[in-house]
C-alpha positions as a Markdown table, in Angstrom:
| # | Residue | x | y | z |
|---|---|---|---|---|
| 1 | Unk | 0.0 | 0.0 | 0.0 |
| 2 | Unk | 1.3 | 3.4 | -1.4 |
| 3 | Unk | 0.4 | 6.2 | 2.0 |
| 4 | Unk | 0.0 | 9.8 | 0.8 |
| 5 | Unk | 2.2 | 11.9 | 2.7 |
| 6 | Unk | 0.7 | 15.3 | 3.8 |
| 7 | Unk | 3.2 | 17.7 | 5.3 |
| 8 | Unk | 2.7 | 19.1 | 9.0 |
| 9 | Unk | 3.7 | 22.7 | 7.6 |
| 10 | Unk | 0.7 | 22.6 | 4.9 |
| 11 | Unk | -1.7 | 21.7 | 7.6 |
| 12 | Unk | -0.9 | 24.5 | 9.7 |
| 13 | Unk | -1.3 | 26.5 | 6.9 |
| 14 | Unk | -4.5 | 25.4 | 6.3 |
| 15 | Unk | -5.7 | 25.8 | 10.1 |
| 16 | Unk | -4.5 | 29.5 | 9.4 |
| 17 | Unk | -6.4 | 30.5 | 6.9 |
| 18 | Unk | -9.2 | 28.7 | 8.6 |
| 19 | Unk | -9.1 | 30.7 | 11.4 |
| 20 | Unk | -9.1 | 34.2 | 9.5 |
| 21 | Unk | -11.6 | 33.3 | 7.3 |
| 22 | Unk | -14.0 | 31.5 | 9.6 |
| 23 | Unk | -14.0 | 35.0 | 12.0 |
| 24 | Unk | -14.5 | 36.7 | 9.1 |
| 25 | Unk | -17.4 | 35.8 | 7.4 |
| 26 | Unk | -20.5 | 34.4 | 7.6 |
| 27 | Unk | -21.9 | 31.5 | 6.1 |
| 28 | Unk | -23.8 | 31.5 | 3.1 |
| 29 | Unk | -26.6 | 29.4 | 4.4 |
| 30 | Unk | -26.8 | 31.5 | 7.8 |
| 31 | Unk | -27.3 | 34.6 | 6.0 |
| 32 | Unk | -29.8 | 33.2 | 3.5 |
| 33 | Unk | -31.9 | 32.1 | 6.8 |
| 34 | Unk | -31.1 | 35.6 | 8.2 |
| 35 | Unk | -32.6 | 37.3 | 5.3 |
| 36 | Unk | -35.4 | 34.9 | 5.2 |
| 37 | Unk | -36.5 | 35.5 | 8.6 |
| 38 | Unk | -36.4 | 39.4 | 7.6 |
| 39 | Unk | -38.9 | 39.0 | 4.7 |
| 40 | Unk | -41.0 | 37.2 | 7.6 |
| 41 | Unk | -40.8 | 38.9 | 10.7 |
| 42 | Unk | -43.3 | 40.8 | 12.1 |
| 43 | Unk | -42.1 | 43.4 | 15.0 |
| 44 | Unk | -40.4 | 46.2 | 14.0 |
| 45 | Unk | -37.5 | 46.1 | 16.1 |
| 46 | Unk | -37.0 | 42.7 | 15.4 |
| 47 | Unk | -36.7 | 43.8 | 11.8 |
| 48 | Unk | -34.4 | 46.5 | 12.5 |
| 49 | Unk | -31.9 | 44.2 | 14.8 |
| 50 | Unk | -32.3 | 41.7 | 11.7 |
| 51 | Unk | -30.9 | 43.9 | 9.2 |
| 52 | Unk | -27.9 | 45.3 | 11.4 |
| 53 | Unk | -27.0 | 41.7 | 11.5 |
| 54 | Unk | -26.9 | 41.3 | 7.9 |
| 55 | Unk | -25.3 | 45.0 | 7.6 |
| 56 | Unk | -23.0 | 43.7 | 10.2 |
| 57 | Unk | -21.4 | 40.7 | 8.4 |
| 58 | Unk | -21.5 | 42.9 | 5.2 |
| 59 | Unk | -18.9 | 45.3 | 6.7 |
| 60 | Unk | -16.5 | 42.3 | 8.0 |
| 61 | Unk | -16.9 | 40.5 | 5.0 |
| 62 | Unk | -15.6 | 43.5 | 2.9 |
| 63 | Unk | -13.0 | 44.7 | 5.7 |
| 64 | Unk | -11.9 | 41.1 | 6.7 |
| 65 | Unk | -12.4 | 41.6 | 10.3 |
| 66 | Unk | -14.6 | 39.4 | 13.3 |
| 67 | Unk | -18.0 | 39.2 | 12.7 |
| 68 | Unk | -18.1 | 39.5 | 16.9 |
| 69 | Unk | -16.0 | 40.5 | 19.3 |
| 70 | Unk | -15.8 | 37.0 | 20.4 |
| 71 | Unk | -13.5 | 35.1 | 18.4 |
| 72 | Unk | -14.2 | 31.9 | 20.3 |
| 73 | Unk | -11.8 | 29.0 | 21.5 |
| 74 | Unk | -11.2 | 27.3 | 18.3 |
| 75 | Unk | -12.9 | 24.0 | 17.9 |
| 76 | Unk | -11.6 | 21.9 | 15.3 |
| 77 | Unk | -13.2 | 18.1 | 13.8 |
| 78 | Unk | -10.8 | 16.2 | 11.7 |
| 79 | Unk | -11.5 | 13.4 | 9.3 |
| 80 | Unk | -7.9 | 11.5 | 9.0 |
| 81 | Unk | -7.9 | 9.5 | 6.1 |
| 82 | Unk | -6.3 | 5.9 | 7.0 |
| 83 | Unk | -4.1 | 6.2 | 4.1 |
| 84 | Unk | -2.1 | 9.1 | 4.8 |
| 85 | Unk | 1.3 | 9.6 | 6.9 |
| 86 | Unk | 2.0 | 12.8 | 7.7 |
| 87 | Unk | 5.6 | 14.2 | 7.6 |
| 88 | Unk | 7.5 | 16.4 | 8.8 |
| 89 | Unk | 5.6 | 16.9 | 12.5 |
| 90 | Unk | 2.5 | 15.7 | 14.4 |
| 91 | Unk | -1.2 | 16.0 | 13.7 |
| 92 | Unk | -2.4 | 17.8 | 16.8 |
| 93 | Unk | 0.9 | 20.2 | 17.0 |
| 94 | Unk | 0.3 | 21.7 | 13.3 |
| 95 | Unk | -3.0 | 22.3 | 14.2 |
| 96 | Unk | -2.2 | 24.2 | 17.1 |
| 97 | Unk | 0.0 | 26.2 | 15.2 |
| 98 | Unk | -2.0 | 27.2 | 12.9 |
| 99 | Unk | -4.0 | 28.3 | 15.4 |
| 100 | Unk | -1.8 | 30.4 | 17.1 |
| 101 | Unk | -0.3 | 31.4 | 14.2 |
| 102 | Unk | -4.1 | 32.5 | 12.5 |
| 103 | Unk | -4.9 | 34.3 | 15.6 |
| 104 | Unk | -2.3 | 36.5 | 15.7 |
| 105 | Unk | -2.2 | 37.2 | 11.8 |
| 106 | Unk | -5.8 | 37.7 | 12.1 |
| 107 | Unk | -5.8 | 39.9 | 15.0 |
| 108 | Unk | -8.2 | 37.6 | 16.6 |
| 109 | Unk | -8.8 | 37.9 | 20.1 |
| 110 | Unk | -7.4 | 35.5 | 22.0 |
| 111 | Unk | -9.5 | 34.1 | 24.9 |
| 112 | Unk | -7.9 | 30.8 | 26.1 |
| 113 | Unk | -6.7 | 30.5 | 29.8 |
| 114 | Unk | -4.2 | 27.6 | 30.7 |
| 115 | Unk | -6.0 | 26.6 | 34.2 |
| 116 | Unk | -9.8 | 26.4 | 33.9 |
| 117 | Unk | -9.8 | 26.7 | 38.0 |
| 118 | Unk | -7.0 | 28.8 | 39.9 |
| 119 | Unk | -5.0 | 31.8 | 38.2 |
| 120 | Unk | -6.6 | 31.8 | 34.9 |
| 121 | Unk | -3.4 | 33.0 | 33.0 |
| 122 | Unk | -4.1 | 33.6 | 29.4 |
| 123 | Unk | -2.0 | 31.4 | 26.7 |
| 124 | Unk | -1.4 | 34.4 | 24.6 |
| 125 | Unk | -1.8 | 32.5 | 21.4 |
| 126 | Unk | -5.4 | 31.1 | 21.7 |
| 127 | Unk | -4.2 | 27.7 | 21.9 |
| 128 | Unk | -4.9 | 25.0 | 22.9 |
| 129 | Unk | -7.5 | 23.8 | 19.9 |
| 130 | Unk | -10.5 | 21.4 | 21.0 |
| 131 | Unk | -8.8 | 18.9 | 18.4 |
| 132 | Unk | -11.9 | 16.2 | 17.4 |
| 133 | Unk | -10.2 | 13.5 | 15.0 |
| 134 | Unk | -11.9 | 10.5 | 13.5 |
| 135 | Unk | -10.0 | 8.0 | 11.1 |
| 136 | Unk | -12.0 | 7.0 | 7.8 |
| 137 | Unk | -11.5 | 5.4 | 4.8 |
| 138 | Unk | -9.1 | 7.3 | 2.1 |
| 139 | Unk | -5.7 | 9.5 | 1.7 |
| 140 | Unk | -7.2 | 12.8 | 2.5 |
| 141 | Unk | -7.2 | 15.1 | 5.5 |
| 142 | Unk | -10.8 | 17.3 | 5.9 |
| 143 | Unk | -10.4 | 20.1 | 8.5 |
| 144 | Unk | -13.1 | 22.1 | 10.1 |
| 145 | Unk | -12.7 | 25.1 | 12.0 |
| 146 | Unk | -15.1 | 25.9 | 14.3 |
| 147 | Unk | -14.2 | 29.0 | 16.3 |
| 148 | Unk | -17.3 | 28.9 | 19.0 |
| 149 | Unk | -17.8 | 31.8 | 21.5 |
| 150 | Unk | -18.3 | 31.7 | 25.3 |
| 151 | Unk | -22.0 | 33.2 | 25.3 |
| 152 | Unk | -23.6 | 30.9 | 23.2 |
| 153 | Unk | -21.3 | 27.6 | 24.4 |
| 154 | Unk | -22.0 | 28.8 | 28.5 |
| 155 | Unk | -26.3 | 28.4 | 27.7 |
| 156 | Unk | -25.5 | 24.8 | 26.8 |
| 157 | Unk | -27.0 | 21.9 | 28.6 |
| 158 | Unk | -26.7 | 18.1 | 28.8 |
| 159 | Unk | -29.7 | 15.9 | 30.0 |
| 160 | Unk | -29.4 | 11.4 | 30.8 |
| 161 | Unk | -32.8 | 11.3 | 29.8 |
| 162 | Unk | -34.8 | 7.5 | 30.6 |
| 163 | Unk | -36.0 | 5.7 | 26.9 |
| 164 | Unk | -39.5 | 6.0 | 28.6 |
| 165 | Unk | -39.1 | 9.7 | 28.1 |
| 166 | Unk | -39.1 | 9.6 | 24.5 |
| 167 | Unk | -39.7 | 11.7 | 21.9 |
| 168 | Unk | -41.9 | 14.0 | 23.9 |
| 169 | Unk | -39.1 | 14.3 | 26.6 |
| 170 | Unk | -36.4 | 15.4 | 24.3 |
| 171 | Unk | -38.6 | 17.9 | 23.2 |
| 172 | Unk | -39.3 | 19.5 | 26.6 |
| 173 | Unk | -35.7 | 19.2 | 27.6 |
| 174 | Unk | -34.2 | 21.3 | 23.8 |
| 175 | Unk | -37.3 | 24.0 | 24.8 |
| 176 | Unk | -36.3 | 24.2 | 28.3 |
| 177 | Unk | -32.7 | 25.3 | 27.7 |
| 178 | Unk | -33.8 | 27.5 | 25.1 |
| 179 | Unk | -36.2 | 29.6 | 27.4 |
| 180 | Unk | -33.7 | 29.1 | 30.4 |
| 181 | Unk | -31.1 | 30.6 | 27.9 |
| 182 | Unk | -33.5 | 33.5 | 26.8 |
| 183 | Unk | -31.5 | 36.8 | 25.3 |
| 184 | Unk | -27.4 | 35.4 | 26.3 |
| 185 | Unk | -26.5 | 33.7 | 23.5 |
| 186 | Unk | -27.4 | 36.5 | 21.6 |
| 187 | Unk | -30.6 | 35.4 | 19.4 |
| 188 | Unk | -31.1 | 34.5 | 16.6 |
| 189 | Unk | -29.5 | 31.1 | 17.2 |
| 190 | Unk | -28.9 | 27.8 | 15.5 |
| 191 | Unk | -29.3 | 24.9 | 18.1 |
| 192 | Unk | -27.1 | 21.9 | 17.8 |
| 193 | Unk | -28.7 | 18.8 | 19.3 |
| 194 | Unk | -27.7 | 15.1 | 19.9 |
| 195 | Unk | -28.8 | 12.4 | 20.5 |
| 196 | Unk | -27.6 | 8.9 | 21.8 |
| 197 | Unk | -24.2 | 7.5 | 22.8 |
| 198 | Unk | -23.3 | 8.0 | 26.3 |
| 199 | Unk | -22.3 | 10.7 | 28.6 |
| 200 | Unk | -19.4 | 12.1 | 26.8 |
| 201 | Unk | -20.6 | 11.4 | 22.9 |
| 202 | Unk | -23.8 | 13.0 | 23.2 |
| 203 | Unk | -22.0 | 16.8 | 23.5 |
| 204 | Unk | -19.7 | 16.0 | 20.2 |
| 205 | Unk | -23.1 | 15.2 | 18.6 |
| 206 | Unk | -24.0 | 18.3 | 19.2 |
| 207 | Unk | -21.5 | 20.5 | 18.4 |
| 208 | Unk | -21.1 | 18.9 | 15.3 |
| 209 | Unk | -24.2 | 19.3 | 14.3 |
| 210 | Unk | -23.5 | 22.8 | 14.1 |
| 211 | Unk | -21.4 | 22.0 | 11.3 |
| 212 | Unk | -24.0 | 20.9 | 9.2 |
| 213 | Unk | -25.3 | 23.1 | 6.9 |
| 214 | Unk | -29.0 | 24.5 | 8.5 |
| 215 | Unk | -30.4 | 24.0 | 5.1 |
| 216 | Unk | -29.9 | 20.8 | 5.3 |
| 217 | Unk | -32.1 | 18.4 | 7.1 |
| 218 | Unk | -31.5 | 15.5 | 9.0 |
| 219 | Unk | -32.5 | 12.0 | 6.9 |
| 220 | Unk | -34.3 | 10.5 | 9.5 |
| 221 | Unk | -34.8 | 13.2 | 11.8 |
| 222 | Unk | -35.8 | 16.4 | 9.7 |
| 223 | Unk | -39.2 | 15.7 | 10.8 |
| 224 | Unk | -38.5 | 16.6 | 14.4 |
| 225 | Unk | -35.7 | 19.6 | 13.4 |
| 226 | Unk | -38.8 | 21.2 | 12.3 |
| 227 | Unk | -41.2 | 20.7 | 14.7 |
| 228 | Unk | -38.7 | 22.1 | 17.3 |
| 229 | Unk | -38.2 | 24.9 | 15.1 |
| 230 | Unk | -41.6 | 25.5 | 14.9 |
| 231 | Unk | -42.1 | 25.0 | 18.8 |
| 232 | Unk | -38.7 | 27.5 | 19.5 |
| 233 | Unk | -39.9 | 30.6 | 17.3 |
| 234 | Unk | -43.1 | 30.3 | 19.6 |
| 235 | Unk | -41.5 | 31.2 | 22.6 |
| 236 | Unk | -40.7 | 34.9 | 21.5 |
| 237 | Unk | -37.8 | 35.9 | 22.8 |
| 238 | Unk | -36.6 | 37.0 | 19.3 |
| 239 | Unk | -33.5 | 38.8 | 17.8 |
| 240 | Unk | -31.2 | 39.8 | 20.6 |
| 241 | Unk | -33.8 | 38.4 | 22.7 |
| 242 | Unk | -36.3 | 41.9 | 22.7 |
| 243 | Unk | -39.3 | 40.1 | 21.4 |
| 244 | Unk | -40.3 | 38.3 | 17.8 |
| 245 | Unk | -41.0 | 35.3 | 16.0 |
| 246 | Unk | -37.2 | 34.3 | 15.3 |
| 247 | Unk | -35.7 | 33.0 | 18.2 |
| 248 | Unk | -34.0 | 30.7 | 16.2 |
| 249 | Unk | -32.8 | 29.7 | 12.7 |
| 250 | Unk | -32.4 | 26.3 | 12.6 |
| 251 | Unk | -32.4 | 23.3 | 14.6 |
| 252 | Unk | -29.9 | 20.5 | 13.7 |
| 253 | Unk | -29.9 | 17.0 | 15.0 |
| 254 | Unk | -27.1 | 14.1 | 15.0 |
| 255 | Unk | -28.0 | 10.6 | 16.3 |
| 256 | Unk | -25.7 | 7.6 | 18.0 |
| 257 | Unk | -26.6 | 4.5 | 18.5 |
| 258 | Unk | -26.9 | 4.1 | 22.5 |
| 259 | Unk | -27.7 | 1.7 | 25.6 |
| 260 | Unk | -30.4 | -0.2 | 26.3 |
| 261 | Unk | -31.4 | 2.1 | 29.8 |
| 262 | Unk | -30.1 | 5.5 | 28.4 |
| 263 | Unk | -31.4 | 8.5 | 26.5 |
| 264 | Unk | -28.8 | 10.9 | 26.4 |
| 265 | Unk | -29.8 | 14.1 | 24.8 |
| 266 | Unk | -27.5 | 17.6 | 24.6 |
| 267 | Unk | -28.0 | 20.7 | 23.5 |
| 268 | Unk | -25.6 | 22.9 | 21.8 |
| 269 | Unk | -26.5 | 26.2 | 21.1 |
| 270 | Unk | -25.0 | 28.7 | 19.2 |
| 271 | Unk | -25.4 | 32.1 | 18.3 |
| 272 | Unk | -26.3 | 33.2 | 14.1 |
| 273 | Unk | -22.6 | 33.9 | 13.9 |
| 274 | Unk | -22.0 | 30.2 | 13.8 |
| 275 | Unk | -18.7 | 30.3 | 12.0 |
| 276 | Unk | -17.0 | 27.5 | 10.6 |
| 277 | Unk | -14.6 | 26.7 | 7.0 |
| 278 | Unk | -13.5 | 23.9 | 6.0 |
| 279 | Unk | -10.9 | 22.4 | 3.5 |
| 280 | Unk | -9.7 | 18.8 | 2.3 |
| 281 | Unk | -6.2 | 18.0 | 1.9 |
């Protein structure tokens, strides 16, 4: 077996631009919600904060700098390709570097402290990543940057629901953190959810169901992305949480297989400057 070899230095690079480019502008499929939800909102206001969004992404986009303020901690889900070697360094060290080095080219801020408990010292560099990796068939590398603030990530919320719970359950538990997270993570908001696994898995579900584009709907699932949709632009709390029918944009859901006397169930949510870029390598 031939192994493709992918240099360590062209991965950093890649996590760089990433970085930059992920801060910087919004996604297509966001802003096509965003100006959806214009065309049908109702309240004034909520109007108004809709457009400054849209005028707000409009005028990073052009200048190339953050969308927000909050550049996030930079979250980043790796599919390793079983046929590839990389050379010249190690996986989770050129990621980091591009993140440090993307941050600081970017003039991102940087909002990572080394010791989650005691002094709280800044790393100066944004670094460490949140590295995900997952090894699948192939010789390529796919990289997503995620860059996820503190506002939205703080509102999230995981639940060991019992199977006898069900459907109806999971539903009560996603509206629940919703209403319990009301105006922080700065509304409209996409809300990642997953489903299954254990403890630990149920929370990558999540968060990587962020990653899914929110005009694309679950294959099994969609059915329910909807209704909880439907059930979270009920609530009102609107853009930047000042009232209005859109709360949120979209609802995305991920499912694991899990065991026999669990229904894990967590809830990710996330602000309409969900950022994330990819590339394959």
């Amino acid at each position: 077996m031939i192994l493709k070899e992918i240099k360590a230095a062209d991965i950093t690079a890649a996590v760089r631009d990433l970085c930059i480019s992920s801060n910087c502008n919004l996604n297509k499929d966001v802003l096509d919600k965003i100006n959806e939800a214009l065309d049908t909102e109702e309240i004034s206001h909520a109007k108004e904060i809709l457009q400054m969004i849209i005028e707000n992404q409009e005028i990073a986009r052009q200048s190339q700098l953050p969308i927000c303020q909050d550049t996030g901690i930079a979250v980043v889900f790796v599919e390793l390709g079983q046929d590839v070697h990389i050379i010249g360094g190690n996986l989770k060290d050129a990621i980091n570097e591009g993140v440090r080095i993307g941050y600081k080219e970017g003039y991102l801020r940087k909002s990572v402290v080394a010791d989650p408990l005691m002094d709280r010292v800044n790393t100066g560099d944004n670094t460490p990543a949140i590295i995900h990796v997952e090894v699948v068939e192939g010789d390529k590398i796919r990289i997503v940057v995620c860059p996820k603030g503190a506002g939205s990530e703080n509102m999230s919320s995981l639940a060991m629901l019992k199977p006898a719970d069900g459907v109806e359950g999971v539903k009560r538990f996603v509206l629940d953190t919703v209403k319990k997270a009301g105006a922080n993570p700065c509304p409209p908001i996409i809300v990642g959810v997953g489903i299954g696994g254990n403890f630990e898995y149920a929370p990558y579900l999540a968060k990587k169901a962020l990653t899914r584009p929110i005009d694309i709907r679950h294959p099994v699932y969609g059915w329910l992305e909807e209704q909880l949709l439907r059930e979270i632009n009920k609530l009102g709390i609107g853009p930047q949480g000042l009232g209005g029918s859109t709360t949120a944009l979209a609802v995305n859901i991920e499912v694991y297989p899990t065991h026999i006397a669990q229904l894990p169930v967590a809830v990710n949510i996330s602000c309409h400057v969900t950022r994330h870029r990819e590339v394959v390598l």
